[in-house]
C-alpha positions as CSV (number, residue, x, y, z in Angstrom):
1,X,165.8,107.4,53.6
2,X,164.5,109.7,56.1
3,X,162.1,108.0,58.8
4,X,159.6,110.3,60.8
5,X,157.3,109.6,63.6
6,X,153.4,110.7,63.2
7,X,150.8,110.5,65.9
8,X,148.3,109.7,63.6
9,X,149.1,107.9,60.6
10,X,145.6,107.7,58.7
11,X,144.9,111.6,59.6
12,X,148.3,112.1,58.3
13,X,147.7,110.8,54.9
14,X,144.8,112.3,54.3
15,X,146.7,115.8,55.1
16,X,149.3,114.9,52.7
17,X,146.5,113.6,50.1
18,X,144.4,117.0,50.2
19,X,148.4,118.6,49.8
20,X,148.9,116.6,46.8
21,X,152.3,114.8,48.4
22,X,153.1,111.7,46.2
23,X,152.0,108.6,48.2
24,X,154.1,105.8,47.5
25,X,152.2,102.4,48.6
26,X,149.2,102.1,51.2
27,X,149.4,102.1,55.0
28,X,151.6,99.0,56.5
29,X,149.9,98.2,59.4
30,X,151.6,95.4,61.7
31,X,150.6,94.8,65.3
32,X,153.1,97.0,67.1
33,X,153.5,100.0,64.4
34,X,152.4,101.4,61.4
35,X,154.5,102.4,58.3
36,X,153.9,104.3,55.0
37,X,156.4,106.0,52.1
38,X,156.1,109.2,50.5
39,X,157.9,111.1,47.9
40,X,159.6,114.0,48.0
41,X,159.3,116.6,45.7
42,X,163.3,116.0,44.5
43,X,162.1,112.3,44.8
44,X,163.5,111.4,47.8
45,X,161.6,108.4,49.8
46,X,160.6,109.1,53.3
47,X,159.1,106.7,55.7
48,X,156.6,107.6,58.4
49,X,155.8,105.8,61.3
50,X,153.3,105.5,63.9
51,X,154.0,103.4,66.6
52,X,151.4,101.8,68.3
53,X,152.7,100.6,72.0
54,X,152.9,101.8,75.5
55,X,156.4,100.5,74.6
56,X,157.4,103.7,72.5
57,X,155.4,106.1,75.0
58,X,157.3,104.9,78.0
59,X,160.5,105.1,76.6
60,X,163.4,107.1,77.9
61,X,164.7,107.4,73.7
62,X,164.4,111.5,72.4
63,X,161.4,112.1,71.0
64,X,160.6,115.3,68.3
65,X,157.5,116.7,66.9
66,X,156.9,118.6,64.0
67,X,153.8,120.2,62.7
């Protein structure tokens, strides 16, 4: 399973909503991050994840974004 950070998980969704991406369960939202699953279009499951800490901001780890 792929896992990719967002910095925005409930704009997100609704981006992947109006582009028709298959939404596998509903936002997991826990006190330090947020998690939800989509499907690919060969079926594949792919985690996102916003975190939700000064924790992961101040952190030394690489970070990418994609648009």
């Amino acid at each position: 399973m792929l896992n990719f950070h967002v910095d925005n998980m409930d704009d997100f969704k609704n981006q992947l909503i109006e582009s028709k991406v298959k939404i596998m369960d509903e936002i997991e939202s826990y006190g330090y991050d947020k998690f939800l699953h989509i499907e690919d279009h060969e079926g594949d499951k792919i985690e996102l994840w916003e975190a939700n800490g000064k924790e992961f901001e101040d952190s030394k780890d690489p970070k990418m974004a994609m648009k």
